[in-house]
N, C-alpha and C positions, 0 to 999 in steps of 0.2 A: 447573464449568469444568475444575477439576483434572483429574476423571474422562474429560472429551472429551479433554484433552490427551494424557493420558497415554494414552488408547486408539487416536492417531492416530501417538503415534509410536513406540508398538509397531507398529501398521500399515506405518510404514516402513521400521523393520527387518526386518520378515520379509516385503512387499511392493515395496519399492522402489518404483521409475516409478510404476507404476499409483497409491499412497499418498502418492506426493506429487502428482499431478495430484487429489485427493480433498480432502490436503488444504489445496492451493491455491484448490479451493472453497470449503471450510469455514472457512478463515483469512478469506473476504471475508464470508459470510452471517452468522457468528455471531460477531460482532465483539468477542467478551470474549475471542476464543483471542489472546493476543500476536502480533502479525503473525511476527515474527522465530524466532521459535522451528521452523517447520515448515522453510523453507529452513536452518536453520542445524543442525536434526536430517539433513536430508538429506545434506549436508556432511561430518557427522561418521560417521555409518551407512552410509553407499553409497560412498566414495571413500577410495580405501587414500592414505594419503599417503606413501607411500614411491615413488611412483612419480614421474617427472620433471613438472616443470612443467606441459608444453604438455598431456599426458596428464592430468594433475588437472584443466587447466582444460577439458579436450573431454569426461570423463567428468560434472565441476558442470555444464556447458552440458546436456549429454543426458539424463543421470538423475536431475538436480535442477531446474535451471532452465527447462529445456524444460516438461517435464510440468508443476511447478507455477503457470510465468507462463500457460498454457495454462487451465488450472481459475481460479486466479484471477482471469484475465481477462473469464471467464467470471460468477466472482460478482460482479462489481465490477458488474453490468448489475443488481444490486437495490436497491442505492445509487442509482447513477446513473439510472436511469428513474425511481424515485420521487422524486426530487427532479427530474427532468427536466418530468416532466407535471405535478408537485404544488408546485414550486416558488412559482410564483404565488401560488395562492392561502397559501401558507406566509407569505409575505412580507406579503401586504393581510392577512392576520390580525395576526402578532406583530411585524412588520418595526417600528414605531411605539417598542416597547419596547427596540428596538438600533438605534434610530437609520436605519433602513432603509427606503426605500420601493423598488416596482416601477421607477420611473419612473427611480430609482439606478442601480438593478443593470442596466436595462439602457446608459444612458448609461458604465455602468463599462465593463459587456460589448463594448459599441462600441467604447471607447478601449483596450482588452484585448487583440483579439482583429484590430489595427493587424497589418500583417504576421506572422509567425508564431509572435507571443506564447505564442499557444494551445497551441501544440505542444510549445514550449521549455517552457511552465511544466508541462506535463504528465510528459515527460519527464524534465527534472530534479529537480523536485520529490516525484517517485515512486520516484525512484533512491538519493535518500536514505536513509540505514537510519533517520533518527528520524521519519520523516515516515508521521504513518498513510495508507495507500491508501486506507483508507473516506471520509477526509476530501477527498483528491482528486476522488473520484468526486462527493461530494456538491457540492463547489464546481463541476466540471465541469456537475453534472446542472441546476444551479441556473443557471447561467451561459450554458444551451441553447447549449452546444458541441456538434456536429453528431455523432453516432453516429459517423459515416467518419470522422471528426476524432479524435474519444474513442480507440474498441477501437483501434487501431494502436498510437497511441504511447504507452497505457496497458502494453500488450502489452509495447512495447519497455523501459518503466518498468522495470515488472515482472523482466524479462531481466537485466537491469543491476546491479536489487538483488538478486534472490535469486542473481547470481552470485558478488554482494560475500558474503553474508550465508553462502553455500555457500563459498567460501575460510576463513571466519571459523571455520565448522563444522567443516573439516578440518584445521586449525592446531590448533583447541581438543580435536579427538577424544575420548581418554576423557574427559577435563577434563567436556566439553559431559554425555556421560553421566551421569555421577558425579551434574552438576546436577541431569539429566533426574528422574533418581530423587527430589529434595527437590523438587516442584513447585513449591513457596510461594519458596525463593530465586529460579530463574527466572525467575516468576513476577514477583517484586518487582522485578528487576533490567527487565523487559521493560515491565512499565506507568510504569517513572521513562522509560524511549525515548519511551513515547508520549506522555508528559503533554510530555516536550520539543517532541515534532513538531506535537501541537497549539497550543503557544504558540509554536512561530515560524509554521505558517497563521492563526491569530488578529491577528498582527500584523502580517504581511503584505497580511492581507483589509484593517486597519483603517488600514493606508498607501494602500493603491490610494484607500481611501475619502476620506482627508482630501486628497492629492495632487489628487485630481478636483475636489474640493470648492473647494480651494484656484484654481484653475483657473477653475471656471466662476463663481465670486464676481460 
């Protein structure tokens, strides 16, 4: 994993745009890259911060955020469809063992997806810097929220965070560098984000669950 990292953000230093739409893809397909790290390379490599505000934030919007929510939006459709189509049978197999059945998820999904749940939870929850996007996707694909539904406001997710995650980058400048070079600190520091962002969707799946439960008693 070191080895892809570190060969993608070299990519963005001497690639820009183009290397961060790549690896906006590759942050969603191969899910051991830290999600954080590509948006927050762009940040620090592509935007001078000496420059005023509104110009930092129109150059992270174009040459970071653009390109990458773009690609990863992109990958977020191999999560999402396999869990979209395979969900089902995921569930009638192992669902039993996590307290799970078909007949749950969709009664959840009904009570979910109440006005435009669907959207807000996709949106804000994707906007978060601790919250993994693979796990979104998969709760989306499982949850048979509608394609039209999904890529938009994934998209707009996406935009949101790697804008944050691109100021973060350009505050931090050589700092973020310095790290780039010890992969394994980074590295450490980015899977303690995920392991947070997984145990607040953990607890949140396991609130919807008991709230319904509680409900249809």
């Amino acid at each position: 994993m070191n080895e892809i990292l570190n060969n993608i953000l070299s990519l963005i230093q001497t690639n820009g745009s183009e290397a961060m739409f790549l690896g906006g893809l590759a942050d969603q397909i191969l899910v051991m890259i830290p999600s954080p790290s590509i948006p927050l390379a762009g940040g620090a490599f592509l935007i001078k911060a000496s420059q005023n505000f509104f110009s930092i934030l129109s150059d992270i919007f174009t040459k970071v955020s653009l390109p990458y929510s773009i690609g990863a939006t992109i990958g977020t459709s191999l999560i999402f469809l396999l869990t979209y189509f395979l969900g089902k049978a995921f569930i009638d197999k192992f669902g039993t063992y996590f307290g799970l059945t078909w007949n749950l998820i969709e009664k959840l999904r009904a009570d979910f997806q109440k006005g435009i749940k669907d959207e807000l939870f996709i949106v804000i929850s994707c906007s978060i810097p601790v919250m993994p996007v693979s796990l979104v996707s998969a709760f989306c694909g499982a949850f048979r929220i509608k394609p039209l539904n999904f890529y938009p406001f994934i998209f707009l997710g996406l935009i949101i965070r790697s804008l944050i995650f691109g100021f973060i980058g350009v505050e931090m400048g050589e700092t973020f560098m310095s790290l780039a070079q010890g992969l394994n600190k980074i590295e450490s520091i980015l899977t303690l984000i995920g392991i947070i962002g997984i145990v607040v969707v953990l607890g949140y799946l396991y609130f919807k669950r008991e709230k319904w439960m509680k409900q249809n008693k």
